[in-house]
N, C-alpha and C positions, 0 to 999 in steps of 0.2 A: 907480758910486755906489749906494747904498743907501736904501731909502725912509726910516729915521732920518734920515740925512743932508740932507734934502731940507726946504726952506724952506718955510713956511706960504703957502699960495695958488698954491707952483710943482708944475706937472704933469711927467710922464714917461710913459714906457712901461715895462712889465716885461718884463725881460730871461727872468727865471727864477726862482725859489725853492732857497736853497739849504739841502740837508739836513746835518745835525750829524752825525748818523748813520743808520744803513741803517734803511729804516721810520717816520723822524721822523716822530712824530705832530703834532708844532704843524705841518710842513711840510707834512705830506699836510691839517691843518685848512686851512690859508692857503689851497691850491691848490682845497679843496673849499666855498671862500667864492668864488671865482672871481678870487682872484690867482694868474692863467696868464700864462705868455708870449703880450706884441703888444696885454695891454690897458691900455687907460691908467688911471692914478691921479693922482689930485690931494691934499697934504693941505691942510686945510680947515681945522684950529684943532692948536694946540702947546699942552698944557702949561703954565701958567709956571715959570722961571728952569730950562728945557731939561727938565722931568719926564713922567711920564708921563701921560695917556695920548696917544696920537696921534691924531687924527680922520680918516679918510681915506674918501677917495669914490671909488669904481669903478662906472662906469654913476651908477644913479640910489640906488645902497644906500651908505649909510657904515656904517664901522666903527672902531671904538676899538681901537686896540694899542697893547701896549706895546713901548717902543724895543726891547727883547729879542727882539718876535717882528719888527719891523718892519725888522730888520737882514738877516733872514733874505731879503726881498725887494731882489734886484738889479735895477736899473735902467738903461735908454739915454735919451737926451735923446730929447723929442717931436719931432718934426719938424712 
């Protein structure tokens, strides 16, 4: 699953980040915000009628992306 895909107020874990290509820089920004693999995310407000921006919470910081960069983040259910 993908943090896009992921329902407002449901939590996960991050799998990983994946890159487009060698060097991606939205990829290397995502991971230098601290979406790493093992941490959890929650989103926290959608959009309306499914747009952008996404709101999400890691730790105690949010951030706004949009579905473009938010796809690049793969996901495993929390446990």
């Amino acid at each position: 699953m993908r943090l896009n895909d992921l329902s407002r107020g449901a939590s996960a874990i991050i799998d990983h980040i994946e890159d487009r290509e060698p060097g991606d820089p939205v990829a290397l920004r995502l991971r230098e915000l601290g979406f790493v693999p093992g941490e959890p995310v929650r989103v926290v407000a959608v959009a309306p009628f499914g747009g952008d921006p996404l709101a999400v919470k890691i730790g105690f910081t949010r951030f706004a992306l949009r579905r473009a960069e938010a796809a690049r983040v793969l996901l495993r259910d929390a446990a």
